[in-house]
Backbone of each chain as ProteinMPNN parsed JSONL, in Angstrom:
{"seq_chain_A": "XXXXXXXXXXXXXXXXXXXXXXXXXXXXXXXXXXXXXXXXXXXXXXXXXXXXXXXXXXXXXXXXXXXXXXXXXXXXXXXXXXXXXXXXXXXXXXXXXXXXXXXXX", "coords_chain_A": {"N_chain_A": [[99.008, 331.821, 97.533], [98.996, 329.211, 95.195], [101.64, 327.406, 93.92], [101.201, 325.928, 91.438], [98.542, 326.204, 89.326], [95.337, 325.826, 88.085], [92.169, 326.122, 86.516], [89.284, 324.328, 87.433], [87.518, 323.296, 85.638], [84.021, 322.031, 85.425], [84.726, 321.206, 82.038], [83.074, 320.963, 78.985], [83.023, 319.483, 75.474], [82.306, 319.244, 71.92], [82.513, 316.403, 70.483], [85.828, 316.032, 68.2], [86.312, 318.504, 68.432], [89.129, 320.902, 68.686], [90.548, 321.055, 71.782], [91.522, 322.687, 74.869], [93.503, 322.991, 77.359], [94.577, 324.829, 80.354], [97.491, 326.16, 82.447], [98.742, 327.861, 85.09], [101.892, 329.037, 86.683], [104.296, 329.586, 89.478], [106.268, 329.445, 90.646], [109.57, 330.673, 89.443], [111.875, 328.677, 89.057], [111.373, 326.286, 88.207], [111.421, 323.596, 85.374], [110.712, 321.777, 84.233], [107.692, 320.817, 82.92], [104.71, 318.707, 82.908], [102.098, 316.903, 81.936], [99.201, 315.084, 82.755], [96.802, 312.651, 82.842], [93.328, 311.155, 83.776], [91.735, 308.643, 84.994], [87.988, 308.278, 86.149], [88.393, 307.086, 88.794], [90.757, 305.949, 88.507], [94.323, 306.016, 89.256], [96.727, 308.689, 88.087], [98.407, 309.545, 84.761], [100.765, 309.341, 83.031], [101.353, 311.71, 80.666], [102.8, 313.131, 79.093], [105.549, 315.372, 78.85], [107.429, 318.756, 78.791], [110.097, 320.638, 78.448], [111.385, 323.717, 79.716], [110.424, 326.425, 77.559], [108.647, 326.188, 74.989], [107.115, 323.95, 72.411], [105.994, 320.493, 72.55], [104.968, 317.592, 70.45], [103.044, 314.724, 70.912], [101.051, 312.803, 69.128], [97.841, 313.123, 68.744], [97.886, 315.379, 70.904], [99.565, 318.186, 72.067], [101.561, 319.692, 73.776], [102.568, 323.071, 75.568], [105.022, 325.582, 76.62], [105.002, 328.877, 78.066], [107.241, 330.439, 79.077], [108.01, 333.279, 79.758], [105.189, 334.072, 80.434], [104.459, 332.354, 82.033], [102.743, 330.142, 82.118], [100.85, 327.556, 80.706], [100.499, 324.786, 78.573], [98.278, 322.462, 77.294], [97.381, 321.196, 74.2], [94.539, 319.06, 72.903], [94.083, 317.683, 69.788], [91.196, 316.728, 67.034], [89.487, 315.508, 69.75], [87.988, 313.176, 71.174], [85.454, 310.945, 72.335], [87.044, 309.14, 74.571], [89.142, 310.846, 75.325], [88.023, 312.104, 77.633], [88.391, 312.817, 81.027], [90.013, 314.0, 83.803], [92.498, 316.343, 83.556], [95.427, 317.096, 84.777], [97.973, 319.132, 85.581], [101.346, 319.743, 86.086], [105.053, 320.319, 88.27], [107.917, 319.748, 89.367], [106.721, 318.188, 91.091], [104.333, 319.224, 92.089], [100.96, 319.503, 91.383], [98.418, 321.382, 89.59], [95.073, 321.548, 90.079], [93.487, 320.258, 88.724], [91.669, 319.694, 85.496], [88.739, 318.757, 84.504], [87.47, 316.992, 81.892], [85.165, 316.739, 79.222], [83.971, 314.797, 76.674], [81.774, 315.194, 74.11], [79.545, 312.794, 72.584]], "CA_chain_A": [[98.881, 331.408, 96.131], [99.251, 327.913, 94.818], [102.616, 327.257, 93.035], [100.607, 325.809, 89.816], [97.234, 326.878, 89.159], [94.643, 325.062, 87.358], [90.921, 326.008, 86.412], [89.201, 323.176, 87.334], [86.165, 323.2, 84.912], [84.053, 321.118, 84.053], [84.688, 321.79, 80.168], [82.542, 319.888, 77.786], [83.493, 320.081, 73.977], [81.838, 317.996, 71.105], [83.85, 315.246, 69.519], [86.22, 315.853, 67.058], [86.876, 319.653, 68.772], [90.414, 320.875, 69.464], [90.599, 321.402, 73.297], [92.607, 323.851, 74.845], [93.611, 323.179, 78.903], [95.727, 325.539, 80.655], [97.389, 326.215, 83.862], [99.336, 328.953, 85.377], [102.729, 328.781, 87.635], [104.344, 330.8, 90.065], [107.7, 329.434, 90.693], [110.235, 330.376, 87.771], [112.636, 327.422, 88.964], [110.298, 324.672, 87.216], [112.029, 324.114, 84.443], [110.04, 320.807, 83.349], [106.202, 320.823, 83.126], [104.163, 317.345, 83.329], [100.799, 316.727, 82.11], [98.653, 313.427, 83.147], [95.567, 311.807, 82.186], [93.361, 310.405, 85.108], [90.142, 308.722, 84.478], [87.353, 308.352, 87.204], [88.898, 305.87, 89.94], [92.219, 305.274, 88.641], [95.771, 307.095, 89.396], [97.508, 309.453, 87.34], [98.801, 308.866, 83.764], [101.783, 310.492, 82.63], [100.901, 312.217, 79.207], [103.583, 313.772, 78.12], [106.123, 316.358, 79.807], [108.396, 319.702, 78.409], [111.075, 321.328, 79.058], [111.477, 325.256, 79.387], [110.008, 327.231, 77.367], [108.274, 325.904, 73.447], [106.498, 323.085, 72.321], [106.708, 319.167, 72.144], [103.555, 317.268, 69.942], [102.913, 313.456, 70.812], [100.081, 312.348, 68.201], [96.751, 314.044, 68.804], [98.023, 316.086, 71.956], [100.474, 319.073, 72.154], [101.847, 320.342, 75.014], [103.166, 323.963, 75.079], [105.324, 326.346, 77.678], [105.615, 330.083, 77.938], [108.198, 330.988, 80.225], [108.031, 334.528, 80.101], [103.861, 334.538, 81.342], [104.848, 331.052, 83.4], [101.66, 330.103, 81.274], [101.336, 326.206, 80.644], [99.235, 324.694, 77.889], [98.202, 321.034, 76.72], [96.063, 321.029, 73.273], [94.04, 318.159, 72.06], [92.959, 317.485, 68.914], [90.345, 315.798, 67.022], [88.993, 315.223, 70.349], [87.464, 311.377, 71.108], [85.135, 310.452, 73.941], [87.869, 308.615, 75.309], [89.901, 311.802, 75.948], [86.855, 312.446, 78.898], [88.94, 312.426, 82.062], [90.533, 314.911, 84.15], [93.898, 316.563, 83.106], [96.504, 317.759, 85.595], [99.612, 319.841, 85.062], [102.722, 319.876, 87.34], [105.953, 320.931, 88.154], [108.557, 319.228, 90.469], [105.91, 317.001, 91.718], [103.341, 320.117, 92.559], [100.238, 319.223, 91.076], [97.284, 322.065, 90.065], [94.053, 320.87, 91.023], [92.914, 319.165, 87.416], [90.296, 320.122, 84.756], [87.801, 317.573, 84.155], [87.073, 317.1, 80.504], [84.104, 315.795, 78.977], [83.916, 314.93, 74.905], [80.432, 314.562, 73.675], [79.374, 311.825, 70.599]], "C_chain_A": [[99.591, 330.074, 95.942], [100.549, 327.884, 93.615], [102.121, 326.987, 91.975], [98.793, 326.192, 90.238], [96.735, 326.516, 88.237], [93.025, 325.095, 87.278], [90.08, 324.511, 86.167], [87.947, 322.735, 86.709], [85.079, 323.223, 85.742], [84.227, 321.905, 82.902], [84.381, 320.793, 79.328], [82.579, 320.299, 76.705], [82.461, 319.09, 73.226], [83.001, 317.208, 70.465], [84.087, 315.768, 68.369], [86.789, 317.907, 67.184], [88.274, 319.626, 69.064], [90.116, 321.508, 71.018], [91.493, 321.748, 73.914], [92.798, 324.04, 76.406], [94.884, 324.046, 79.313], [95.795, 325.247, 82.259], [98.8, 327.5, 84.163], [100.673, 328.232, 86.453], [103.635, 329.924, 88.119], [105.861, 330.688, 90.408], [108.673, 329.603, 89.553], [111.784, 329.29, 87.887], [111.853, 326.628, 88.075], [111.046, 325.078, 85.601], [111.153, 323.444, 83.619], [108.575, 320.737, 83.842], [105.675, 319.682, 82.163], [102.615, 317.734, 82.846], [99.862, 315.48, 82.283], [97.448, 313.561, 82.96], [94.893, 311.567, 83.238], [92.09, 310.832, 84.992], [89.471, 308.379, 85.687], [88.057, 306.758, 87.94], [90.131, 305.436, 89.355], [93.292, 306.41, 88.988], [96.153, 307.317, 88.166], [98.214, 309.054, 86.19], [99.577, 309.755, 83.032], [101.753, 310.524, 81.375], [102.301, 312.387, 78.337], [104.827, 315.193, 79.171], [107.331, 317.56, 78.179], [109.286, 320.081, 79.109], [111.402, 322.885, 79.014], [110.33, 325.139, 78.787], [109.572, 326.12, 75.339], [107.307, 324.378, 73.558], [106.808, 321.586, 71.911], [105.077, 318.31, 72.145], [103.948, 315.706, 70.215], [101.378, 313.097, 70.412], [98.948, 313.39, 68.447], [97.249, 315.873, 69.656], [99.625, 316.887, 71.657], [101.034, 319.872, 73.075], [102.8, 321.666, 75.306], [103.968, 324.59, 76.518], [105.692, 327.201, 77.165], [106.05, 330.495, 79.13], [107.839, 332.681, 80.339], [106.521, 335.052, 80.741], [103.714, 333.271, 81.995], [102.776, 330.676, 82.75], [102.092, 328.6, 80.417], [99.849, 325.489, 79.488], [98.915, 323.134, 77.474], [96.331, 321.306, 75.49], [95.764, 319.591, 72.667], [93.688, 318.397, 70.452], [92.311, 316.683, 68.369], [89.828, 314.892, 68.441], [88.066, 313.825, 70.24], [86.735, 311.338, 72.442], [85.833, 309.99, 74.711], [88.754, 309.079, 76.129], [89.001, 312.434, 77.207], [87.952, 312.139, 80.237], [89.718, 313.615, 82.606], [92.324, 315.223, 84.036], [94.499, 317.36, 83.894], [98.065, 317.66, 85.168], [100.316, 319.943, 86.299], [103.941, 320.373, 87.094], [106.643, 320.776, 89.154], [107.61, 318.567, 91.343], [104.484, 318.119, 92.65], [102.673, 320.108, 91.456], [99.048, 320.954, 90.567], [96.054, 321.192, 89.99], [93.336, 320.198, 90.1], [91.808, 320.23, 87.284], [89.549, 318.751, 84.212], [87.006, 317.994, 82.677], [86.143, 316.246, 79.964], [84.157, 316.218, 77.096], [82.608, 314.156, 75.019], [80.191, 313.853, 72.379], [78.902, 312.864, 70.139]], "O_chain_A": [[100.674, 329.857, 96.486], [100.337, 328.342, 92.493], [102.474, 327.806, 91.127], [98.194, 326.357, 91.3], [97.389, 326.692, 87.209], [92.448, 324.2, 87.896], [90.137, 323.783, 85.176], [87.32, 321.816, 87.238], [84.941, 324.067, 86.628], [83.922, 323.094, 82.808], [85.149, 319.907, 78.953], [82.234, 321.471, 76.554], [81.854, 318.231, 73.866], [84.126, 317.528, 70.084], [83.223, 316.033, 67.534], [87.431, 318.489, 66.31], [88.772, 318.632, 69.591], [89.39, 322.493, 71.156], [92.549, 321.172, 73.652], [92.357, 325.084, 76.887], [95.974, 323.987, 78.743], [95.041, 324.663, 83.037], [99.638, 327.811, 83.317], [100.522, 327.115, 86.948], [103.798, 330.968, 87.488], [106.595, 331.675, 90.448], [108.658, 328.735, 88.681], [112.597, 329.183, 86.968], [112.221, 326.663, 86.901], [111.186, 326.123, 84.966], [110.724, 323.939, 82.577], [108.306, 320.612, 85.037], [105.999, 319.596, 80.978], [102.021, 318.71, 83.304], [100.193, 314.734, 81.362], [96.975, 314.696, 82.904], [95.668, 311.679, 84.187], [91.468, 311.892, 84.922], [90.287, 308.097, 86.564], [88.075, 305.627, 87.454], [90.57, 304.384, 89.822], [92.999, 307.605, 88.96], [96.046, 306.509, 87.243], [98.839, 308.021, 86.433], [99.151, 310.772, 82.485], [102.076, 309.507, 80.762], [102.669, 311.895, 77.27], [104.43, 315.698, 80.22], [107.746, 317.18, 77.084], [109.332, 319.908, 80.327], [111.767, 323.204, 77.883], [109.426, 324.337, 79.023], [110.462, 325.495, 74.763], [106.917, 323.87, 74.609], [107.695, 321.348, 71.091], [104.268, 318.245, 73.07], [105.053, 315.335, 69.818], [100.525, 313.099, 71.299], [99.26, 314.574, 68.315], [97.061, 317.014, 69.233], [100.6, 316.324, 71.161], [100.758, 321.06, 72.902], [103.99, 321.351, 75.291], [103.559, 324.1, 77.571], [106.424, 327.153, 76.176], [105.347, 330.853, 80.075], [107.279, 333.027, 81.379], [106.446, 336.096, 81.389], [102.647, 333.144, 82.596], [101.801, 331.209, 83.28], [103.112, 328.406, 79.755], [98.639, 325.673, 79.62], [100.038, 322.644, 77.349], [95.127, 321.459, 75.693], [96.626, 319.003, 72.013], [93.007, 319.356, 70.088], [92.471, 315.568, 68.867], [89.752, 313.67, 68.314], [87.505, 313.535, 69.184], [87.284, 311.642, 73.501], [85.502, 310.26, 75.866], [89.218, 308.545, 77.136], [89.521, 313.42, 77.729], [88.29, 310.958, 80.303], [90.139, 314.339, 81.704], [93.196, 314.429, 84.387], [94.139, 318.533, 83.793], [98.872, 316.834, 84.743], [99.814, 320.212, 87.39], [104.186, 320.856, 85.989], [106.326, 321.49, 90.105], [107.963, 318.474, 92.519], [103.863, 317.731, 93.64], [103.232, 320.524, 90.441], [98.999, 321.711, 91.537], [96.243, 319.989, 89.811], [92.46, 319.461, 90.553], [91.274, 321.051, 88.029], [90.079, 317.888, 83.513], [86.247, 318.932, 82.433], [86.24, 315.039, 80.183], [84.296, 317.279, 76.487], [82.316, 313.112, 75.602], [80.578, 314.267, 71.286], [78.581, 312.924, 68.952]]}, "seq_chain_B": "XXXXXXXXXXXXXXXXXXXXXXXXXXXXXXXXXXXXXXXXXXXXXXXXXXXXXXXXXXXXXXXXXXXXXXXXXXXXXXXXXXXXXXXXXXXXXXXXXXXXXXXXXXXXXXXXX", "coords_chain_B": {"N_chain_B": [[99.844, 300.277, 85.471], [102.58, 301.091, 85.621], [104.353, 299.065, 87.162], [103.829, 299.46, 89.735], [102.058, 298.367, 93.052], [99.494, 299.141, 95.298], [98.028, 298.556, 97.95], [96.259, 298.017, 101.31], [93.217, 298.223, 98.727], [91.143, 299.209, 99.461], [89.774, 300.821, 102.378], [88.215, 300.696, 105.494], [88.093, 302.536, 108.451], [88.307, 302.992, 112.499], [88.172, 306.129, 113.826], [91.206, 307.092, 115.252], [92.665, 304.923, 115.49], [95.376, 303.385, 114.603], [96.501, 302.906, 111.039], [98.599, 301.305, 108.605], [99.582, 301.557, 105.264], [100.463, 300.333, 102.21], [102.734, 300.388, 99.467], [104.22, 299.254, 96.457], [106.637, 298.36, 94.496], [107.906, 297.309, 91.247], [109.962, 298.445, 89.141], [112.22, 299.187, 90.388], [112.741, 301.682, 90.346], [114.372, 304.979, 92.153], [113.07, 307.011, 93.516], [110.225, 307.603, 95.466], [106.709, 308.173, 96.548], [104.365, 310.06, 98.367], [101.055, 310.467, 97.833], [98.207, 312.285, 98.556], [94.634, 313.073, 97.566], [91.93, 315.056, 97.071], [88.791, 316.182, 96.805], [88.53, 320.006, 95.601], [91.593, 320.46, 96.397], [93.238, 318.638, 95.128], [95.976, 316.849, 93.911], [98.072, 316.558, 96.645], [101.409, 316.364, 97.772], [102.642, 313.888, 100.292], [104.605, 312.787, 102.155], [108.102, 311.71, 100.84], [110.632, 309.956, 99.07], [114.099, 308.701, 98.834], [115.865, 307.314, 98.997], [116.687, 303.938, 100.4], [115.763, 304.103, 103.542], [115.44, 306.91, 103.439], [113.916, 309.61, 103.789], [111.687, 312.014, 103.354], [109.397, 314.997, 104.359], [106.603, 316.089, 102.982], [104.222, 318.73, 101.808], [101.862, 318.045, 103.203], [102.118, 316.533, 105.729], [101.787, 316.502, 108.333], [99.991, 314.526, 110.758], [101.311, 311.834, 109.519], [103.492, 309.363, 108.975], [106.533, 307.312, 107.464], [108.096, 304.964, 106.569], [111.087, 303.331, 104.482], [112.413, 300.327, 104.016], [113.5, 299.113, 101.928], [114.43, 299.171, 98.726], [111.891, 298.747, 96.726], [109.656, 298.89, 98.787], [107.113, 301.047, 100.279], [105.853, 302.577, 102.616], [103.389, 303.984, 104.368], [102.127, 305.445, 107.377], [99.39, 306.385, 109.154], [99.348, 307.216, 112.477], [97.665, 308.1, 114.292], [94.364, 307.444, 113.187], [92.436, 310.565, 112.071], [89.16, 312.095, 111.22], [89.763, 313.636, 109.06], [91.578, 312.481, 107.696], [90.501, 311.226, 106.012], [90.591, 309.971, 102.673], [91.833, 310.154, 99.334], [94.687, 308.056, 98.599], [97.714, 308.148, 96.453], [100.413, 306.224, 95.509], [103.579, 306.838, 93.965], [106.526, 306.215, 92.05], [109.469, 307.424, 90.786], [112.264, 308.313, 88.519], [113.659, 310.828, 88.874], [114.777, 313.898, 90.049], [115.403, 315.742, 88.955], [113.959, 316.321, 86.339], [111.345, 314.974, 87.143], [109.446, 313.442, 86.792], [106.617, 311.144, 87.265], [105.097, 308.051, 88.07], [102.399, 306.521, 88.971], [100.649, 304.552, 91.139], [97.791, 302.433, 91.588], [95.678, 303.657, 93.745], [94.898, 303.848, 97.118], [92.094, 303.777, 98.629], [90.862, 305.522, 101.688], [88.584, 305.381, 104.449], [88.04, 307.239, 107.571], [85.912, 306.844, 109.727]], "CA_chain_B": [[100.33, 301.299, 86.296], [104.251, 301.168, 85.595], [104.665, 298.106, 88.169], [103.348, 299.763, 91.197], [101.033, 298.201, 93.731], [99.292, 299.747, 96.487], [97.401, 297.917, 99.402], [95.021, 297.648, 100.561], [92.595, 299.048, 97.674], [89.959, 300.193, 100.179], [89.667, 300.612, 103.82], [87.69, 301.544, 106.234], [88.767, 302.261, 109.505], [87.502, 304.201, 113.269], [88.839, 307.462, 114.838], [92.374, 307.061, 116.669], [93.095, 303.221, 115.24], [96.435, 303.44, 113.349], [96.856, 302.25, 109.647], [99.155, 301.489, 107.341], [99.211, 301.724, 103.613], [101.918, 299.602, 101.354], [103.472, 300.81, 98.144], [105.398, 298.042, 96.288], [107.218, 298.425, 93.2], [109.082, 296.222, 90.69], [110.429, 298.669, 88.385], [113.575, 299.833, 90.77], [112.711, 303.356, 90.548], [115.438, 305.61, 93.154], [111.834, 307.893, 94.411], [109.394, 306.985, 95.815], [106.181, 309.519, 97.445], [102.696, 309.234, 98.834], [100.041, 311.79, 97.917], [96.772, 312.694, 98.877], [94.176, 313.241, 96.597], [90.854, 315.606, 97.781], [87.814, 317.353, 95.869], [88.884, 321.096, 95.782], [92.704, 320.273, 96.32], [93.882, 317.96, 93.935], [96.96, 315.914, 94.886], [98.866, 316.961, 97.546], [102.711, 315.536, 98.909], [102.744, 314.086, 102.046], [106.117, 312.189, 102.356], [108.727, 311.398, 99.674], [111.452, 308.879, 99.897], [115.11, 309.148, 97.809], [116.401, 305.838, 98.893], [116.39, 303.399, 101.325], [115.941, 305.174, 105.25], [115.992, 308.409, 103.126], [112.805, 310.205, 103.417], [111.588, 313.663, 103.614], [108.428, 315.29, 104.366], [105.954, 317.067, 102.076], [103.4, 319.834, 101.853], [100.849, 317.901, 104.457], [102.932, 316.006, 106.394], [100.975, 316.305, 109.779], [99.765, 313.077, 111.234], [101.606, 311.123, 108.979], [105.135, 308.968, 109.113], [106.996, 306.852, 106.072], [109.067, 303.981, 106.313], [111.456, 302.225, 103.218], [113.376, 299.596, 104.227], [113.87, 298.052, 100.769], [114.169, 299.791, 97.237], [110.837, 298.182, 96.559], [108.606, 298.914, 99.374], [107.322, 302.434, 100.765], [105.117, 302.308, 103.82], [102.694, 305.457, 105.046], [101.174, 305.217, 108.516], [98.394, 307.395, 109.901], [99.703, 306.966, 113.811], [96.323, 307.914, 115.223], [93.437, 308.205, 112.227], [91.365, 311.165, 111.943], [87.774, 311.465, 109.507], [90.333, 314.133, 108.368], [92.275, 312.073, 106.773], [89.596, 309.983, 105.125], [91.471, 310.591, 101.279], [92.074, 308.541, 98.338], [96.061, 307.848, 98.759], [98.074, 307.479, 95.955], [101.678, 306.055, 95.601], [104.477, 306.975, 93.107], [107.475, 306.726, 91.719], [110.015, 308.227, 89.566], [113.867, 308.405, 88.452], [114.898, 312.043, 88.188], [114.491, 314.985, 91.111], [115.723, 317.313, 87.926], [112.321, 316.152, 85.443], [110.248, 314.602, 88.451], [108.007, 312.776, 85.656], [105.944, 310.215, 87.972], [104.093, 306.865, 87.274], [101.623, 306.456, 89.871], [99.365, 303.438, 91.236], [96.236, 302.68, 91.454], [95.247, 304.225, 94.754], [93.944, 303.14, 98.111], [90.195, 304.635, 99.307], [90.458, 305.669, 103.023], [87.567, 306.407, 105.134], [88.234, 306.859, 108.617], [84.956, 306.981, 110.457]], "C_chain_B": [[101.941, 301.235, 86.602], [104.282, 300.215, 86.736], [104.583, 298.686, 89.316], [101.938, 299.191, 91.634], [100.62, 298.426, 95.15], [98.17, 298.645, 97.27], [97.414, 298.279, 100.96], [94.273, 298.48, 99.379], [91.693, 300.15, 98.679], [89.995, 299.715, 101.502], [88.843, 301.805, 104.959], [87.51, 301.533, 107.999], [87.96, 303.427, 111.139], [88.541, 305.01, 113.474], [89.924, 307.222, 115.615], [92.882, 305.785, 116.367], [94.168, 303.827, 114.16], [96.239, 302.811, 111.904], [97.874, 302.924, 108.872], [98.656, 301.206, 105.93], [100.537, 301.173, 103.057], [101.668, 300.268, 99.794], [104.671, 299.886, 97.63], [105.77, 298.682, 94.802], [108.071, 297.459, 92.334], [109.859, 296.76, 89.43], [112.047, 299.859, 89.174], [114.138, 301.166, 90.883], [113.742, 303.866, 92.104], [113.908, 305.867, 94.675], [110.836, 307.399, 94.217], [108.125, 308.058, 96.567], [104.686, 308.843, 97.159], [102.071, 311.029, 98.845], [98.806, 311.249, 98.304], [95.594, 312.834, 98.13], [92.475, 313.774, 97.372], [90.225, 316.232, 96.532], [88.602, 319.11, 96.607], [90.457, 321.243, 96.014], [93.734, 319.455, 95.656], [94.972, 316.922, 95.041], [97.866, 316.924, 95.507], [99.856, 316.238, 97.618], [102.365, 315.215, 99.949], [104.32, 313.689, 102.607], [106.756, 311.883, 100.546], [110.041, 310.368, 100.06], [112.79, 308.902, 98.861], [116.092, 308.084, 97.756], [115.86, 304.962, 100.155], [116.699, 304.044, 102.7], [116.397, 306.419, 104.31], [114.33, 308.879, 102.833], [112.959, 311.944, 104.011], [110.23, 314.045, 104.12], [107.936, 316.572, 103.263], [105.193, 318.033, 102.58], [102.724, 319.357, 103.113], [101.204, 316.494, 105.103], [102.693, 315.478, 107.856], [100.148, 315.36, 110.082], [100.365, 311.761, 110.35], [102.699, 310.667, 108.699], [105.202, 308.076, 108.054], [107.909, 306.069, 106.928], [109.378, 303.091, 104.882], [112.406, 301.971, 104.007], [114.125, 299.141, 103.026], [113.693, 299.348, 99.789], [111.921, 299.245, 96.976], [109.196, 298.368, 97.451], [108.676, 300.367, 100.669], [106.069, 302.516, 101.6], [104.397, 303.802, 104.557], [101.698, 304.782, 106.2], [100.82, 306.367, 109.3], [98.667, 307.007, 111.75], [98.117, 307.098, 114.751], [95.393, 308.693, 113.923], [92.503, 309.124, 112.474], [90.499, 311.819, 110.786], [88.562, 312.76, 108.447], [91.461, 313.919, 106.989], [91.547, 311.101, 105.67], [89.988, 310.976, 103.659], [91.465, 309.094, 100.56], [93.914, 308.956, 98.329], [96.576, 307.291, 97.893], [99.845, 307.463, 96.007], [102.717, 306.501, 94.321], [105.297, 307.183, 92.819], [107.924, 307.231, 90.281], [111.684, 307.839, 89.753], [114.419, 309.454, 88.367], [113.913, 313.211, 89.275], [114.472, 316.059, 90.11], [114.324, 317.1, 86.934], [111.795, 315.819, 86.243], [109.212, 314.444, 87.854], [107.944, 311.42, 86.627], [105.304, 309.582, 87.444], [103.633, 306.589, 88.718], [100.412, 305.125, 90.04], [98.28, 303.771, 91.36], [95.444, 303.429, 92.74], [94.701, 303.607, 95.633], [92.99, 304.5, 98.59], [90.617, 304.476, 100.698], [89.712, 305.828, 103.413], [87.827, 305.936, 106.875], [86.255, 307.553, 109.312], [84.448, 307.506, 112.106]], "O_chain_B": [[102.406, 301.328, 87.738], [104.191, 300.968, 87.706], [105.479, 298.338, 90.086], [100.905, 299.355, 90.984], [101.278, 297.981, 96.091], [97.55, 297.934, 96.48], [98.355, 298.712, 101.626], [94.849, 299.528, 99.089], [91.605, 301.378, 98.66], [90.186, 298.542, 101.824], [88.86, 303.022, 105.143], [86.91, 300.673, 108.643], [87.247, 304.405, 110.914], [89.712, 304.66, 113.322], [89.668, 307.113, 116.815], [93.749, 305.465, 117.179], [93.915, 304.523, 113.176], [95.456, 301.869, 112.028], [98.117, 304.088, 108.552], [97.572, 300.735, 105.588], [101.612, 301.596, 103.482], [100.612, 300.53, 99.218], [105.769, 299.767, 98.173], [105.034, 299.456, 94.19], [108.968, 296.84, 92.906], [110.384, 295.948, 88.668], [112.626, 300.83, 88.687], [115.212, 301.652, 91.236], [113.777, 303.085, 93.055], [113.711, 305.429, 95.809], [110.424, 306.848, 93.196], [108.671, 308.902, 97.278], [104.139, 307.977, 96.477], [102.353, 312.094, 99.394], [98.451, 310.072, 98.365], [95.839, 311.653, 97.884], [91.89, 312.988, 98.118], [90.811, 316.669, 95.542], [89.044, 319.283, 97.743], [90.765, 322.412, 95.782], [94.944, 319.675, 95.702], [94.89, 316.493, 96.192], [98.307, 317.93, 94.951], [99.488, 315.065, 97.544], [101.788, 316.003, 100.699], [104.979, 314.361, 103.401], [106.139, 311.855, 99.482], [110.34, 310.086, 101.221], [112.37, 309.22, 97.748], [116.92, 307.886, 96.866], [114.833, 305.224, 100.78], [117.828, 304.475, 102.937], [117.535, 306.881, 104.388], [113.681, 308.54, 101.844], [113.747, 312.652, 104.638], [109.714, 312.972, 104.435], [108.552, 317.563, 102.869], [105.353, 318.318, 103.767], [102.87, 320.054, 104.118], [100.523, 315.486, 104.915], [103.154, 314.481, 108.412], [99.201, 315.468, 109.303], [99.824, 310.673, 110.55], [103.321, 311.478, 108.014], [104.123, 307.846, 107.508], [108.422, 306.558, 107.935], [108.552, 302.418, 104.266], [113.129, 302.767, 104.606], [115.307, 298.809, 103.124], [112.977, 300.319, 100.035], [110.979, 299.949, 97.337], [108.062, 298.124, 97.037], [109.544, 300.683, 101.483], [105.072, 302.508, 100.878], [105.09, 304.552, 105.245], [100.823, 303.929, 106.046], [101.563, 307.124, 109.924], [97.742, 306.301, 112.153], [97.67, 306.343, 115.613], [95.465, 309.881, 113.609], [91.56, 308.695, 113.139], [90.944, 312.051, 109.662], [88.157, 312.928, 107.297], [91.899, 314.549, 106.027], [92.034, 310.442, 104.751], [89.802, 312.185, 103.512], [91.287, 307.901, 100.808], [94.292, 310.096, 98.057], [96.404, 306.072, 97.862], [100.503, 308.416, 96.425], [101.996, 306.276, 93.349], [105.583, 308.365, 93.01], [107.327, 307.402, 89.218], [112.227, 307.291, 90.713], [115.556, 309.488, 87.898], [112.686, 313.315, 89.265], [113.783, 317.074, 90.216], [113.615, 318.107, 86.948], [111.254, 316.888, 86.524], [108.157, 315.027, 88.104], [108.936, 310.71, 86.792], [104.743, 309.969, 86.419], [104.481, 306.44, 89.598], [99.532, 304.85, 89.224], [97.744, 304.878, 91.312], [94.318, 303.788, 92.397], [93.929, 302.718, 95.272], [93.195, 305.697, 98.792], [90.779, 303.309, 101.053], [89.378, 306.91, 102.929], [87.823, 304.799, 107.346], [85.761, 308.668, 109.149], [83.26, 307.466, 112.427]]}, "name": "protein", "num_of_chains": 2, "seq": "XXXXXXXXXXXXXXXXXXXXXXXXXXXXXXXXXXXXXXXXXXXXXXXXXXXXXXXXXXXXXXXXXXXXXXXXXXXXXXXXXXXXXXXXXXXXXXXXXXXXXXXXXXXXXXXXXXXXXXXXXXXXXXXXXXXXXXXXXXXXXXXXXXXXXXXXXXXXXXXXXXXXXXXXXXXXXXXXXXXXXXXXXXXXXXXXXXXXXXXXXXXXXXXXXXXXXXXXXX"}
């Protein structure tokens, strides 16, 4: 079993949906969980990160942790074509395998 | 890409011919690490680096060695390439082993042939 765990879609929404990516983890050291951006052909784009266990909102995007089901969440909202790109979650530099997100006009 | 640059962008190389890969930086970051990046596996570790002549090895580590001489520059070489390693390779650092929040370059395209 993969220390983080990440359904890797595709998941296509319509614009202007809230969007709802998760990912699972297996180590309960991780204290801080990472989420990144990362559009076709470029490297990794550090979104946003938590700490423990609750939630911390930077503008559209919300990024949540439940410690007790090691259960990892990043919500969009008002979704934008622009948000189209695959989203990977981490944890001490262990990656799960990205969800590729598609927003439709 | 937070002042990281990787080189070459793209390369394409035969069976058993060494290459390196450069990782430069100008934002003085401590860490330094070289992933992997595959359909069905996402990014992988391969090496990591914690200062200068301070490296470690990662998750997939096998055919593959690291040299930093300098704060600034982090060096991955395939000793003898195989089409196994044909990957997109990206570089990145960070300041903190305890958050281990990364800014990552743009990536170099391998294909070993």
């Amino acid at each position: 079993q993969k220390e983080v765990e990440q359904d890797p879609g595709p998941l296509s929404v319509p614009e202007g949906a809230i969007v709802s990516l998760n990912c699972t983890y297996s180590n309960s050291a991780f204290q801080y969980f990472m989420w990144y951006r990362q559009y076709s052909r470029k490297g990794p784009e550090l979104l946003m990160y938590t700490y423990s266990s609750g939630n911390k909102e930077d503008g559209r995007f919300t990024a949540q942790v439940d410690k007790s089901s090691k259960y990892i969440s990043l919500f969009i909202r008002d979704s934008q074509p622009s948000d189209s790109a695959t989203y990977l979650c981490a944890a001490r530099g262990v990656f799960g395998q990205g969800t590729r997100l598609t927003i439709n006009p | 890409d937070a002042g990281i640059t990787q080189s070459p962008r793209h390369k394409v190389t035969e069976t058993g011919t060494p290459v390196t890969l450069r990782c430069h930086q100008t934002e003085n970051h401590r860490y330094m690490y070289w992933y992997r990046q595959d359909p069905g596996h996402g990014l992988r570790l391969i090496h990591y680096s914690y200062g200068v002549k301070d490296t470690d090895k990662g998750e997939v580590s096998d055919g593959y060695s690291v040299s930093r001489s300098k704060t600034e520059d982090f060096l991955l070489t395939l000793e003898s390439a195989t089409s196994s390693q044909t990957s997109v390779y990206f570089c990145a650092i960070g300041t903190s082993l305890e958050v281990y929040e990364q800014y990552f370059g743009p990536g170099t395209r391998l294909t070993v042939t």
